[in-house]
Each structure stands twice: as structure tokens, then as C-alpha cells.
MARBA-3410 file (N, C-alpha, C, O; in Angstrom, 1 decimal):
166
0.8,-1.2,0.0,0.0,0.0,0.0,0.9,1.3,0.0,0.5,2.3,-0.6 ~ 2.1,1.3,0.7,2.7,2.2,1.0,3.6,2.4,-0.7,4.1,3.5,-0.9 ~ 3.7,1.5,-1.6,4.2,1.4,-2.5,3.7,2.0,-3.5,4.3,2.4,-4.5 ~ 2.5,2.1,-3.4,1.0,2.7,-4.4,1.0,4.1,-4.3,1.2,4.9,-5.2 ~ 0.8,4.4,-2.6,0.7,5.8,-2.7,1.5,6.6,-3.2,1.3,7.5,-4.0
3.0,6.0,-2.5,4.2,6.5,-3.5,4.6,6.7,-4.8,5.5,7.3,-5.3 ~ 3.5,5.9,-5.5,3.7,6.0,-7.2,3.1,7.1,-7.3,3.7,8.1,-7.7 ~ 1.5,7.1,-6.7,0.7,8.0,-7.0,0.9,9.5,-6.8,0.5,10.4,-7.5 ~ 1.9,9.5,-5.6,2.2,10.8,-5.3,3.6,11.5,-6.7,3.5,12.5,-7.4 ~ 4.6,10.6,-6.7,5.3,11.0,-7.6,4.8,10.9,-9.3,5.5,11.5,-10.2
3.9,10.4,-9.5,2.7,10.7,-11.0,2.1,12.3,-11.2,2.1,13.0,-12.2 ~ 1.6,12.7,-9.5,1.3,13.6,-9.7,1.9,14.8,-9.6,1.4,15.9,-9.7 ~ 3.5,14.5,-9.1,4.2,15.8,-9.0,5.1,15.5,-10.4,5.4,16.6,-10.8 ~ 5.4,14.7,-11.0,6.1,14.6,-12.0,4.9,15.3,-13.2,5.3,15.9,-14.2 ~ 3.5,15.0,-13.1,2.6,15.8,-14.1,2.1,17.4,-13.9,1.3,18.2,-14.4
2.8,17.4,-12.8,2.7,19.2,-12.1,3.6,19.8,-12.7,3.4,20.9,-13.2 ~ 4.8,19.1,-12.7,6.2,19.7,-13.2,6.3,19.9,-14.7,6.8,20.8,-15.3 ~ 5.9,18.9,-15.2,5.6,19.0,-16.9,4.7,20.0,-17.2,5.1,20.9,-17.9 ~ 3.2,20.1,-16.7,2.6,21.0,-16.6,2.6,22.5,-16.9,2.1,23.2,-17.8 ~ 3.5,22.9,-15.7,3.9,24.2,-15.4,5.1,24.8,-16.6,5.2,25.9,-17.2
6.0,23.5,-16.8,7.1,23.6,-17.9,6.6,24.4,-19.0,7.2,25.3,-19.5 ~ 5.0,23.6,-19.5,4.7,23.7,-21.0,3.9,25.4,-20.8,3.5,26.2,-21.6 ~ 3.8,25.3,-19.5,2.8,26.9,-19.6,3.6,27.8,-19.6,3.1,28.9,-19.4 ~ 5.2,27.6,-19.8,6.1,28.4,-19.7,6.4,28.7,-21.2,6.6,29.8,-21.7 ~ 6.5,27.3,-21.8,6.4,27.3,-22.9,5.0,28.3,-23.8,5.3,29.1,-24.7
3.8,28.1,-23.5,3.2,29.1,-23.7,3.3,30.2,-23.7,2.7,30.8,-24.6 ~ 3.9,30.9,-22.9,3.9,32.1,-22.4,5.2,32.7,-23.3,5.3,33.9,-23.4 ~ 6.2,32.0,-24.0,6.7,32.2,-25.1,6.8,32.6,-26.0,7.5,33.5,-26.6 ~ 5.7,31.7,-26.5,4.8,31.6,-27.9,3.6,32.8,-28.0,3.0,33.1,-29.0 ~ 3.4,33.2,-26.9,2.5,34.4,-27.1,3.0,35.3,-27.9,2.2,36.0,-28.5
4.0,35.5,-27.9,4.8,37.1,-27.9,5.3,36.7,-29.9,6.3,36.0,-30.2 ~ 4.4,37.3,-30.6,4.3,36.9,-31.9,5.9,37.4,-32.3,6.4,38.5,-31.9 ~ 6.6,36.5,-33.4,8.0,37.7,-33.9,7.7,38.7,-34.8,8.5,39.6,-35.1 ~ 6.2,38.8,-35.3,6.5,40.5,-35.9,6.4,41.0,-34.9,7.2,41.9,-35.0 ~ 5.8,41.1,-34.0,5.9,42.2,-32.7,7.4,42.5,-32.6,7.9,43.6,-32.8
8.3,41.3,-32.2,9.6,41.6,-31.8,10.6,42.4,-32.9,11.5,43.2,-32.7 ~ 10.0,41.8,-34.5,10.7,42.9,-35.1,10.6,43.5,-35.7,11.2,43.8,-36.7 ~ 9.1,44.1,-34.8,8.6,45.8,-35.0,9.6,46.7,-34.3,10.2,47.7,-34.7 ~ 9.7,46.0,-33.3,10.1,47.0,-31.9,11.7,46.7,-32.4,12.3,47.7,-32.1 ~ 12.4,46.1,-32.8,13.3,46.0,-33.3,13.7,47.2,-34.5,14.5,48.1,-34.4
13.2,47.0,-35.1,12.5,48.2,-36.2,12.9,49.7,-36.2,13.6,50.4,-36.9 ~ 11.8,49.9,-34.6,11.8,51.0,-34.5,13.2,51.8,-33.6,13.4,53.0,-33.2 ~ 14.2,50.6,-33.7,15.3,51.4,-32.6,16.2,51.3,-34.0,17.4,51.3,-33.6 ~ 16.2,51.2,-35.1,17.0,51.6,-35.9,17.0,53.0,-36.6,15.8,53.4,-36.7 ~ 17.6,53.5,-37.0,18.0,54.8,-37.5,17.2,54.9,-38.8,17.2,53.8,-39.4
16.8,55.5,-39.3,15.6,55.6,-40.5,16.3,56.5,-41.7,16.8,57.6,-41.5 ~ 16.2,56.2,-42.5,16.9,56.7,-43.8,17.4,57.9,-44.7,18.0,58.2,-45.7 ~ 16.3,58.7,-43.4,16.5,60.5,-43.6,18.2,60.9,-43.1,19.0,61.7,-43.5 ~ 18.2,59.8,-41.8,19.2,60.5,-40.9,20.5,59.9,-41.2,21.5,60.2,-40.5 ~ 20.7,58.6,-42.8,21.9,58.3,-42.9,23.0,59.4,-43.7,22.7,60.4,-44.5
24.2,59.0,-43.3,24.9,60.2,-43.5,26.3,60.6,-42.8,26.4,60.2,-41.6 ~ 27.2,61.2,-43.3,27.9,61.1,-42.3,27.8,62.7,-41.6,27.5,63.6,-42.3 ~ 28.1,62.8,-40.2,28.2,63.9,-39.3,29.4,64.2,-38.7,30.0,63.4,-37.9 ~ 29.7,65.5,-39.3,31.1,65.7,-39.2,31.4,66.7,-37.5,30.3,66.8,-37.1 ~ 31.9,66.9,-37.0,32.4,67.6,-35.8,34.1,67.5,-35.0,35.0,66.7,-35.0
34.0,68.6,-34.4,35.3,68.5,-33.9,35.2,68.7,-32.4,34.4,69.5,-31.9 ~ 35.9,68.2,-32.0,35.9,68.1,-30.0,37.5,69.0,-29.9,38.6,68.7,-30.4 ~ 37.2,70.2,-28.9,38.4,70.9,-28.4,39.6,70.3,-27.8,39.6,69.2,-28.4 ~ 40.3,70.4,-27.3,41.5,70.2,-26.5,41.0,70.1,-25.3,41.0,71.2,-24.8 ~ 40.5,69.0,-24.3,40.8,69.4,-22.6,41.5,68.8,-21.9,42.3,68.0,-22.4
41.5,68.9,-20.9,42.4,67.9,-19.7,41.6,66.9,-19.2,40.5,67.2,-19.0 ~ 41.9,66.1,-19.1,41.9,64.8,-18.5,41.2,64.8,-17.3,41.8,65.6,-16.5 ~ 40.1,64.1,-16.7,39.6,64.7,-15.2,40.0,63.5,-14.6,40.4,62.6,-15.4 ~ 40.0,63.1,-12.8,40.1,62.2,-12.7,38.4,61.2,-11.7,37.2,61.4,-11.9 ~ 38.8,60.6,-11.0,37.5,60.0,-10.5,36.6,60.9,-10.1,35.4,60.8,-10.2
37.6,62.3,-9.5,36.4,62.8,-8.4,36.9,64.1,-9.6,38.0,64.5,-9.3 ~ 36.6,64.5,-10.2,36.4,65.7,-11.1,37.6,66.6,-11.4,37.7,67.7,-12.0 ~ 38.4,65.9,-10.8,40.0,67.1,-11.1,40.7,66.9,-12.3,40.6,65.8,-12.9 ~ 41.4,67.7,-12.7,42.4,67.7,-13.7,43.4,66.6,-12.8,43.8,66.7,-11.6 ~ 43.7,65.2,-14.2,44.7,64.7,-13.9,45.9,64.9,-14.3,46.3,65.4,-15.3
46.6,64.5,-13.3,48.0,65.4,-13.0,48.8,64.2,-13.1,48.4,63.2,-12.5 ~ 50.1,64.0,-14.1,51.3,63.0,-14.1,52.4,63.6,-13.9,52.4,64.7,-14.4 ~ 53.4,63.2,-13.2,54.6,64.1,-13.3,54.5,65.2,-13.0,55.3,66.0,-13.6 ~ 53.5,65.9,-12.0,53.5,67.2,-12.6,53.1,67.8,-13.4,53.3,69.0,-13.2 ~ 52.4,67.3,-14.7,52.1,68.0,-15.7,50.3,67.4,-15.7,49.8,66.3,-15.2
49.5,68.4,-16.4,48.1,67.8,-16.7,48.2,67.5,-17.8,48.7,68.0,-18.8 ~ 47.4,66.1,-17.5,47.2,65.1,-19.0,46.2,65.8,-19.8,45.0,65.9,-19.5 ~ 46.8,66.4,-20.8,45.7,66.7,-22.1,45.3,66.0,-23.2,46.0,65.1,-23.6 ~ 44.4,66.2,-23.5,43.8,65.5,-24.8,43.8,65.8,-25.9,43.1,66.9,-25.8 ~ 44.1,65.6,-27.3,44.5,66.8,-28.1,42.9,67.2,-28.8,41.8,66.6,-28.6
43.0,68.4,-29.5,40.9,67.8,-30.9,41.4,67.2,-31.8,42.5,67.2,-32.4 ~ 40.2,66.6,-31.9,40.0,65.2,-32.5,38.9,65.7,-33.5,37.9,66.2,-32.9 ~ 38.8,65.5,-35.0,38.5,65.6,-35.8,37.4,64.1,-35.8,37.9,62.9,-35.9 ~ 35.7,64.3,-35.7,34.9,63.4,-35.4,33.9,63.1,-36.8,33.4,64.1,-37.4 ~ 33.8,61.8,-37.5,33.2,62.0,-38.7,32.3,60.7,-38.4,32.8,59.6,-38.8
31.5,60.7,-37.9,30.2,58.9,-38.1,29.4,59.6,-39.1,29.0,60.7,-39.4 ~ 29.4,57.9,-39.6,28.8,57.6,-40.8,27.6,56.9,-40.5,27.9,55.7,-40.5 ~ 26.8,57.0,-40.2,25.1,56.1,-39.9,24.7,55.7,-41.6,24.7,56.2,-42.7 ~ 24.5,54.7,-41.1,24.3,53.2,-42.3,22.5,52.7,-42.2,21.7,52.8,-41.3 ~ 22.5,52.2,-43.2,21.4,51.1,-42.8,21.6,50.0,-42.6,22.5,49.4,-43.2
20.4,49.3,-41.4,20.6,48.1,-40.7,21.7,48.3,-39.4,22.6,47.6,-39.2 ~ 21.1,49.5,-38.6,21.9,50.1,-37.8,22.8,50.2,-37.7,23.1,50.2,-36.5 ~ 23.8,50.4,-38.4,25.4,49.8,-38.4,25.6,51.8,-38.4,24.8,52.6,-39.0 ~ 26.9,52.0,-37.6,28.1,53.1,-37.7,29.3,53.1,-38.0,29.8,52.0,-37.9 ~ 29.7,53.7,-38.4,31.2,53.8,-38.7,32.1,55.1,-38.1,31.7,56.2,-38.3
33.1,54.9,-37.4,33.6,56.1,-37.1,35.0,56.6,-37.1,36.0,55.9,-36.7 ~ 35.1,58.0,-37.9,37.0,58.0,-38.1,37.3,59.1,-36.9,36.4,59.8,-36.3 ~ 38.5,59.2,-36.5,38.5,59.9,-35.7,39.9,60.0,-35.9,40.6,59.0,-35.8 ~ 40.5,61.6,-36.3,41.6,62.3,-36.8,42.3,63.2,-35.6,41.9,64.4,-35.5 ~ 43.0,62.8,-35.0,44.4,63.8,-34.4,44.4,65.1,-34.7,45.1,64.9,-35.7
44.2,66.2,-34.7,44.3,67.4,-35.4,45.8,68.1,-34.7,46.1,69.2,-35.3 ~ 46.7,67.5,-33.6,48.1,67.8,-33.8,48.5,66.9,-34.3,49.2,67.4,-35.2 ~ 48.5,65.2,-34.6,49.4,64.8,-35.5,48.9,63.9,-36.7,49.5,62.9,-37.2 ~ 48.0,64.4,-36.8,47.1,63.3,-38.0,47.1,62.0,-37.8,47.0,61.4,-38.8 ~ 47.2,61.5,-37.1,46.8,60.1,-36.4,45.6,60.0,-37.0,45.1,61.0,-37.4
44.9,58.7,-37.0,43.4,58.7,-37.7,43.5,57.0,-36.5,44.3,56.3,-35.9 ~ 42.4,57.2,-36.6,41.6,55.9,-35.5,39.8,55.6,-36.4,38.9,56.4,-36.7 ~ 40.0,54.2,-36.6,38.5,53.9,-37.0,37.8,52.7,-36.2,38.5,51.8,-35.6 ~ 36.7,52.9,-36.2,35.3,52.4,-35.7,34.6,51.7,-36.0,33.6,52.4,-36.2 ~ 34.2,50.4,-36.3,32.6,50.6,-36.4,31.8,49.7,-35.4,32.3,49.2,-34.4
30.7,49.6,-35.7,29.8,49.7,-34.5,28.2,49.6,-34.9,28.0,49.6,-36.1 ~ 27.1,49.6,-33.9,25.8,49.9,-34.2,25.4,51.4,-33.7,25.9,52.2,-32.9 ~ 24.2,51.4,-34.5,23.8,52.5,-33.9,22.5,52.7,-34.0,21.9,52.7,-35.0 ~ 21.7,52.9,-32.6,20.5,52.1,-32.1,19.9,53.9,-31.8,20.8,54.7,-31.3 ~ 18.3,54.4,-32.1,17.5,55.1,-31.8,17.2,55.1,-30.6,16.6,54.0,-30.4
17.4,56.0,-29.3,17.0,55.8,-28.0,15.7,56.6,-27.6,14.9,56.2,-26.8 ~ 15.7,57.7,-28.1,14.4,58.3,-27.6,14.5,59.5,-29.2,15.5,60.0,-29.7 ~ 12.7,59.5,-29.8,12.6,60.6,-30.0,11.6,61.3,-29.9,10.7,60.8,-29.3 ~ 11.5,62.8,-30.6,10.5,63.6,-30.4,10.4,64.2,-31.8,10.9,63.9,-32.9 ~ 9.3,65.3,-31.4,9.0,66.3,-32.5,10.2,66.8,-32.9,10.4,66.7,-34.1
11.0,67.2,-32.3,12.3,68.3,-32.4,13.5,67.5,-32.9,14.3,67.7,-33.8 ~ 13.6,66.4,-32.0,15.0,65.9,-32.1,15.0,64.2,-32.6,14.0,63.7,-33.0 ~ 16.0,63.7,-32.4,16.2,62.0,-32.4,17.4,61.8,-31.5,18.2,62.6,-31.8 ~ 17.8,61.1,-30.6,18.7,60.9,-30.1,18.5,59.5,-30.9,17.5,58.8,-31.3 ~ 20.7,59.3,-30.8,21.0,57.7,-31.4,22.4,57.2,-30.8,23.4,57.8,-31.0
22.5,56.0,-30.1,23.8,56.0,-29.4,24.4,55.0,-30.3,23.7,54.0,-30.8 ~ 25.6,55.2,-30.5,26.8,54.6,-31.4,27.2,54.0,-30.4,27.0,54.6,-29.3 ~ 27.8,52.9,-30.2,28.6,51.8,-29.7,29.3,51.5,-30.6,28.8,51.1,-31.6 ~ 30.4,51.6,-30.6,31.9,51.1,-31.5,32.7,50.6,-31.3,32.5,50.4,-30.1 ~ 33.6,50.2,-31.6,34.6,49.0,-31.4,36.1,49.1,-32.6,36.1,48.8,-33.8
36.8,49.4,-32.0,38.3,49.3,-33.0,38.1,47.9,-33.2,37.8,47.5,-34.3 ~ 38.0,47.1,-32.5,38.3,45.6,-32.5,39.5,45.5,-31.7,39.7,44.3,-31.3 ~ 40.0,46.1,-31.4,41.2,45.5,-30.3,40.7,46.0,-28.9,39.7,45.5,-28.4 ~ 41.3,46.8,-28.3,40.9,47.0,-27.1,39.9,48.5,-26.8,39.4,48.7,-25.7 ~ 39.6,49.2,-27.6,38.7,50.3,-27.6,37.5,50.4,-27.5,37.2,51.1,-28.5
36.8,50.2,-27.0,35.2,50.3,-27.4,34.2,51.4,-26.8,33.4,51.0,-25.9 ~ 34.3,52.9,-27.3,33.8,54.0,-26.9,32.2,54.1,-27.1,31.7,53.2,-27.8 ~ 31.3,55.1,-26.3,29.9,55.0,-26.3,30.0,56.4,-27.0,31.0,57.0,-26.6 ~ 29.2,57.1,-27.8,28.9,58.3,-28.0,27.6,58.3,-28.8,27.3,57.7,-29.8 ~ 26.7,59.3,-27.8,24.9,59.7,-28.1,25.4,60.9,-29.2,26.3,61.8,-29.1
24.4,60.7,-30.5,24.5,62.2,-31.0,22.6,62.3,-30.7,21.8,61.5,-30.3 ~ 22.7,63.3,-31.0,21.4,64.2,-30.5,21.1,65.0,-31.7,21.6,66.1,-31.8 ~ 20.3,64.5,-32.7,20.2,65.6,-33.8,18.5,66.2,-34.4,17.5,65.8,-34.8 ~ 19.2,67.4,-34.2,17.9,67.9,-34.4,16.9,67.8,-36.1,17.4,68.2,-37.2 ~ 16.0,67.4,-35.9,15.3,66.9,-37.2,15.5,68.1,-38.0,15.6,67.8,-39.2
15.5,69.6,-37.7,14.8,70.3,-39.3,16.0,70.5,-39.8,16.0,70.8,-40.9 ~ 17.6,70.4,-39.2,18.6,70.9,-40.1,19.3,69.8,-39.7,20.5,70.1,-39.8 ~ 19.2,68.8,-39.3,20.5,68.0,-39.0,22.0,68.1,-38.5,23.1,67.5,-38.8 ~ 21.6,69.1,-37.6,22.6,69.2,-36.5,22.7,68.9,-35.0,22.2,67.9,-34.5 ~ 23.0,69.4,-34.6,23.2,68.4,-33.2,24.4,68.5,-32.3,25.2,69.5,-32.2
24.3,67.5,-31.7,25.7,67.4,-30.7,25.9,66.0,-30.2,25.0,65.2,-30.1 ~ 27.4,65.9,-29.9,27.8,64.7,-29.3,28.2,64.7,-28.2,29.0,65.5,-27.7 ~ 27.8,63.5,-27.4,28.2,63.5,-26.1,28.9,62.0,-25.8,28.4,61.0,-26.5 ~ 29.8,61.8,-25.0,31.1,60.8,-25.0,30.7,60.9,-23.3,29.9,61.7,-22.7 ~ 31.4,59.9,-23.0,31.5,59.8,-21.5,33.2,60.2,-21.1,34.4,60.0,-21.3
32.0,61.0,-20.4,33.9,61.7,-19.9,34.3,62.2,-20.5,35.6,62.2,-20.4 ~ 33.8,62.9,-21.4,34.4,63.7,-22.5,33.6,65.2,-22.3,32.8,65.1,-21.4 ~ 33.7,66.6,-23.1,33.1,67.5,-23.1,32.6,67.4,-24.9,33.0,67.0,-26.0 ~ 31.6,67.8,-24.5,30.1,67.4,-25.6,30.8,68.8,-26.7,31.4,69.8,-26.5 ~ 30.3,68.1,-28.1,30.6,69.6,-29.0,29.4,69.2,-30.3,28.7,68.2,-30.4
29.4,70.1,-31.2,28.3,70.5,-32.2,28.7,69.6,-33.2,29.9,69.6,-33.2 ~ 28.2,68.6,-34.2,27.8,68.2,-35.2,26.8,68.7,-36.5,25.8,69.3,-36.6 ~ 27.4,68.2,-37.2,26.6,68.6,-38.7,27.0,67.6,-39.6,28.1,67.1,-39.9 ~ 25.5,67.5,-40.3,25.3,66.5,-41.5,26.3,66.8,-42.8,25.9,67.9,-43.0 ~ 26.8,66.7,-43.3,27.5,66.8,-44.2,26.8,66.3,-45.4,26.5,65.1,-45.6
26.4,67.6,-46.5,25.4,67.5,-47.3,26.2,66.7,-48.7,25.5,66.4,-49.7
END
């Protein structure tokens, strides 16, 4: 008797557990894929705004964790301007050159570049890039729909003006 119950009880926790599995599985299958790549969709950059946008970032110093100019040797680490050129693509993809303006160094990028919020006025779009070796910078541009300009913002960096390059 004791042998029965025990089937019976493991029958019905073994058909609870399957149970619950498959309604997990349901709950999957709800979520249709054109929904997902609507909304997929809508975080890509739309075909008015490809193009490249040219800008340049000044010269500053280097801050450190708590907001100071970092200091080596005695001296503050500067940063030189940097000559800024993304290229926004379709199928969200970026590209980015980024030119030395003391020694013409050039550095390239590419990357995605995903729609984060927009409005009547503007579009924000954040570039994620990648040298492929050890680099991989974040920068939002912010551009305003009726002339296509804007600005860029870097982390840790000071933000400067952009324009579409007709």
C-alpha cells in the first residue's frame, strides 16, 4: 500500500512539473516575432538621418574619478581635438574616423547605432563602436530633425556640435 501511494504521489508531482514547464512554454509563444521585429525596427535609425556627421571636439584635460584635472609628473594630461566623422548606415550599423588634429593620427570604428528616444524636435541615437582590439567608446548624438545638427556627447568627454555633411 505504501508502495501505491508513492507511485501515485510521484505521478502527480512529475505531471505538475511538466505541466507548469509547457505553460512556460506558452507564455513564449505568445509574444508573436513580428511584434519583436517591430520593436526591433523601431530602434534603428531611419533613412533621412543616414549620412555622415562631421564635428570636432576641443582640447581638454583629462579629469580624474572625483572631477579634477589629472596630474602625471606634474604636468596635466591633455587630450588633443579630435576631428569626429560617423557615418550612420542602414541596418543600424556606424562607422567612425576619428583624426588627431596635432598629429594626424586617424583611428577607425565601427559599430551599431540604435534610436533611443525621439521627439517632435529631435532624435537621439547611441553609437557603440569597437576598433576591434581594445577600444570600445559609447557616443549619443542628438540631432535635431529640421537641419540636422546636433551634438555629441562621450562619457567623460566635453560634448561639442555636429553637422550632416550635405
Amino acid at each position: 500500500m505504501k508502495n501505491f501511494i508513492n507511485l501515485i504521489l510521484s505521478v502527480v508531482i512529475c505531471l505538475t512539473f511538466f505541466q507548469g514547464c509547457s505553460k512556460n512554454e506558452g507564455d513564449k509563444k505568445d509574444t508573436p516575432a513580428t511584434e519583436q521585429k517591430q520593436t526591433e525596427k523601431t530602434n534603428i535609425v531611419s533613412a533621412e538621418y543616414f549620412g555622415n556627421y562631421h564635428g570636432i571636439q576641443k582640447s581638454y584635460n583629462m579629469k580624474n574619478q572625483y572631477g579634477d584635472d589629472m596630474v602625471i609628473k606634474g604636468k596635466k594630461v591633455t587630450v588633443p581635438s579630435i576631428d569626429f566623422k560617423f557615418l550612420l548606415k542602414e541596418n543600424g550599423e556606424v562607422n567612425l574616423q576619428q583624426s588627431n588634429l596635432e598629429d594626424n593620427t586617424r583611428y577607425y570604428y565601427d559599430g551599431s547605432a540604435t534610436v533611443k528616444s525621439e521627439n517632435a524636435k529631435s532624435i537621439t541615437v547611441e553609437c557603440a563602436v569597437s576598433d576591434g582590439k581594445s577600444s570600445s567608446p559609447m557616443y549619443t548624438l542628438i540631432i535635431n530633425k529640421s537641419d540636422k545638427s546636433g551634438i555629441c556627447k562621450g562619457n567623460n568627454e566635453p560634448e561639442f556640435k555636429v553637422d550632416k555633411i550635405k
